[in-house]
N, C-alpha and C positions, 0 to 999 in steps of 0.2 A: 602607127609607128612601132615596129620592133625594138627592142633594148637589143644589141649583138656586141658579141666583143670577134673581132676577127682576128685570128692566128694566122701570121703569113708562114710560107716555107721555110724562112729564113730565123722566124722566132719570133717577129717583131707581133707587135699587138696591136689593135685599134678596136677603143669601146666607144660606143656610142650608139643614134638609132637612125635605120634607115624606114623608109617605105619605099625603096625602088629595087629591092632584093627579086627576082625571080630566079629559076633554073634556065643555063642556056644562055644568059645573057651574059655576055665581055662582060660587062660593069656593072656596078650600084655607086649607090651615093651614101656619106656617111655622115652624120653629126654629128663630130666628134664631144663627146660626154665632158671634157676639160676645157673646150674652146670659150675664148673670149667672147661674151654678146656680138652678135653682131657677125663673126666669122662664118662662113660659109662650110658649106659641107666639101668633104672630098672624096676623089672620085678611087674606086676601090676596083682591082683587076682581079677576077676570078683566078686567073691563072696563078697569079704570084701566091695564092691562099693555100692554106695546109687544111682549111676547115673556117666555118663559117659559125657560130655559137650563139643562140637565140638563148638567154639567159634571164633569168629572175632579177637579177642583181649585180651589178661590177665585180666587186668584193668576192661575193662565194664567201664560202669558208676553207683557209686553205689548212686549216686542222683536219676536214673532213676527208674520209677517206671513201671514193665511191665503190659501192657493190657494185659485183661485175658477173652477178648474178638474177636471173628474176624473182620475181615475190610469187612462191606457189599459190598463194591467195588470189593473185590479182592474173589470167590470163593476160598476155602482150597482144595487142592488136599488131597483124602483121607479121615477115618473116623474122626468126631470129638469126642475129648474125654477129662476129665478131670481126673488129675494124681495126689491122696493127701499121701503125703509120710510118713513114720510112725512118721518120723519127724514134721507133721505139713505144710511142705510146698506144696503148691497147683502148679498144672503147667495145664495148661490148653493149646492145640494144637488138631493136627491130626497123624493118624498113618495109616500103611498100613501094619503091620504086627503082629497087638496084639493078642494073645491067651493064654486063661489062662494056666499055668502050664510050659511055656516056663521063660529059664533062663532071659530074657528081651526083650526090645521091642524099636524101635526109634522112637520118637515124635518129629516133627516139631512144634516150639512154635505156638501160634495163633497172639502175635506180630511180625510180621513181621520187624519192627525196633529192638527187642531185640538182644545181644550182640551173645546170643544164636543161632547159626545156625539150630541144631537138637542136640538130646538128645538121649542115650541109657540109658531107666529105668532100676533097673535090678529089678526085681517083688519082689523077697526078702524084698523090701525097699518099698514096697508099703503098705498102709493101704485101700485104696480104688482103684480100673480101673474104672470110668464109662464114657459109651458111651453118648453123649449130640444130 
């Protein structure tokens, strides 16, 4: 089971954990993190998502501010790239499977402390890919 919090296009949120996440698929299923015992999962459209958020924890910290930077210490596995969403928000990481015209793409943040483990962009929700 993944812990994910899912960001639709439109703002809305949904945390909870799936196991039926792949790339390419319309759908997954979500257990929502708040549900009453007992409730069922729902069914979650790739399309309507701004980004998909494989996360450590619900919460985060929302004090924390993520580098948007890498750690000279630590080489990135993979390309690096910056990710600016039609939204305004910037995500800066690596990836190893972007191409344009594909439904999305997963990025590994470039903080390595962020809440964020990896990410699935879906390109829909993108205003800018660039490679750094």
């Amino acid at each position: 089971m993944n812990k994910i919090v899912a960001r639709y296009a439109d703002g809305r949120l949904v945390k909870g954990v799936t196991s039926d996440f792949f790339p390419g698929r319309e759908t997954f299923h979500v257990s929502l993190a708040a549900a009453a015992p007992g409730t069922g999962p729902v069914e979650i459209h790739v399309k309507d998502l701004k980004a998909l958020f494989f996360v450590k924890d619900y919460a985060g910290d929302p004090k924390r501010v993520e580098r948007m930077e890498f750690d000279p210490t630590r080489p990135p596995a993979g390309r690096r790239l910056r990710v600016v969403f039609n939204d305004g928000e910037v995500m800066v990481g690596t990836t190893q499977g972007y191409q344009p015209g594909r439904q999305g793409f997963f990025v590994t943040p470039a903080d390595t402390g962020a809440n964020t483990e990896r990410c699935y962009v879906v390109s829909a929700s993108t205003k800018e890919v660039a490679f750094l």
